[in-house]
N, C-alpha and C positions, 0 to 999 in steps of 0.2 A: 574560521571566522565565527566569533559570536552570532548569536541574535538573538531577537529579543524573544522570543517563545522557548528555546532551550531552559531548562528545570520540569522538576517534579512536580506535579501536583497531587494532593491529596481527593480525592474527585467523591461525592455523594455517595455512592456504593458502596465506600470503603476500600474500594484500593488506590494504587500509588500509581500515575501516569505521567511516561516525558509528554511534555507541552504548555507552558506555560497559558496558552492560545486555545488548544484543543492542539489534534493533529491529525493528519491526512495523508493517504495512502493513494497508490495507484494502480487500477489491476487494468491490464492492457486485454483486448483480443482479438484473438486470428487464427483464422482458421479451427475453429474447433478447439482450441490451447489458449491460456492463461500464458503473463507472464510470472514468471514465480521469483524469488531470493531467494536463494538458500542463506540465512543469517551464518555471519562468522560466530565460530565458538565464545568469543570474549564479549560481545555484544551482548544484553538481556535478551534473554530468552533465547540464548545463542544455541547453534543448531538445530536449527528449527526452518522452516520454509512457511514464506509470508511472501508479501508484496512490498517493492519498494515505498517508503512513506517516513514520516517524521513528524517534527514539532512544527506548526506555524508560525509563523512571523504574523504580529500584530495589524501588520497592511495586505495581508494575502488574503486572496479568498481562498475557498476550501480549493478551489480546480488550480489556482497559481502556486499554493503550497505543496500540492500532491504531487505536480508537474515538476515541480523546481529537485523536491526529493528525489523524484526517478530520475531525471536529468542527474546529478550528484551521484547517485549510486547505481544507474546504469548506461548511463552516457545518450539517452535515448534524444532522438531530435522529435521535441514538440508535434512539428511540420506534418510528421505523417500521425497524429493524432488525430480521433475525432470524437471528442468527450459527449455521450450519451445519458449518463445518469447520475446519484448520487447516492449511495446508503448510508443513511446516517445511524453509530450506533452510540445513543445518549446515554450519558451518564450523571445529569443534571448539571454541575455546574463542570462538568468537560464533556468534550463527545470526540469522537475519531471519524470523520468521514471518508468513507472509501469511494473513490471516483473513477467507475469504470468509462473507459472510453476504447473505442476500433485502433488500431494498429496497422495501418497499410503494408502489403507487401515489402515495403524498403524499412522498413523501422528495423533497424539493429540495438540489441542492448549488448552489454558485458558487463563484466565487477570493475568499476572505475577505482575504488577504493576497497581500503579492509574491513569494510562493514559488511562486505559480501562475500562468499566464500564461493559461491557460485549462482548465474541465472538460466532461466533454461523456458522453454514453451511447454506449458504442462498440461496435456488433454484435459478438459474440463471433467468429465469425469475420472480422473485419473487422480485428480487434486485430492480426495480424501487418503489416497493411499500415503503420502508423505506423512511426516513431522512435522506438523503444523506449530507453529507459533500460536501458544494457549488463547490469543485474545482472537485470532484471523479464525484459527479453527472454528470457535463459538459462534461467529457470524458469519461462516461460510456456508452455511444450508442455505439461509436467509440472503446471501450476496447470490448463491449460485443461481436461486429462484429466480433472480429478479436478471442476470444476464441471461437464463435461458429463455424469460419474458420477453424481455430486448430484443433475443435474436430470432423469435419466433415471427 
């Protein structure tokens, strides 16, 4: 299905982002573990391990857009979500928000689609040892700071 946030944008920095909108990610937790994606090979910045996320739609907010993505590419139910925070990481006239929220006990994800190659619960500190996706990596000091804030 289209929508209307899907394309490239040229973003102030000087590089080239999907989102018409901006776009938004969603790092889930529990227990100790992130939820992670492993990106499929064909996808940008394919093999790489990120968090489920996307382009926004023009009527989303950053926490309906994050949600809707993960929902799409990891089948997750809402329901046992409990969205705690937001890091925004601006890039003038785009930004990517990442929207960490809790994860209850019953929350299952999997790879709905071929955007994913695999999901998995990745220790929080464990998370720098992957292939990080170049843009999550840069803003994962800064993301990890502020869930280990959260959860303290």
């Amino acid at each position: 299905m289209a929508r209307d946030g899907d394309g490239w944008m040229d973003c102030d920095c000087g590089n080239r982002h999907w989102g018409k909108n901006g776009a938004a990610g969603l790092i889930i937790i529990r227990d100790g573990s992130v939820l992670m994606q492993h990106r499929a090979p064909w996808v940008h910045n394919g093999d790489t391990w990120g968090i489920p996320g996307g382009a926004r739609d023009s009527h989303e907010s950053v926490t309906e857009g994050a949600i809707r993505e993960a929902i799409e590419e990891t089948g997750i139910d809402p329901h046992y979500l409990t969205p705690l925070s937001i890091f925004e990481d601006n890039h003038g006239n785009w930004r990517y928000d990442t929207v960490i929220a809790l994860g209850s006990a019953e929350l299952v994800a999997h790879e709905v689609n071929d955007e994913s190659h695999e999901v998995r619960w990745i220790e929080i500190d464990k998370v720098d040892e992957q292939l990080l996706h170049p843009s999550f990596g840069a803003t994962w000091p800064e993301v990890k700071k502020l869930i280990l804030t959260l959860l303290s």
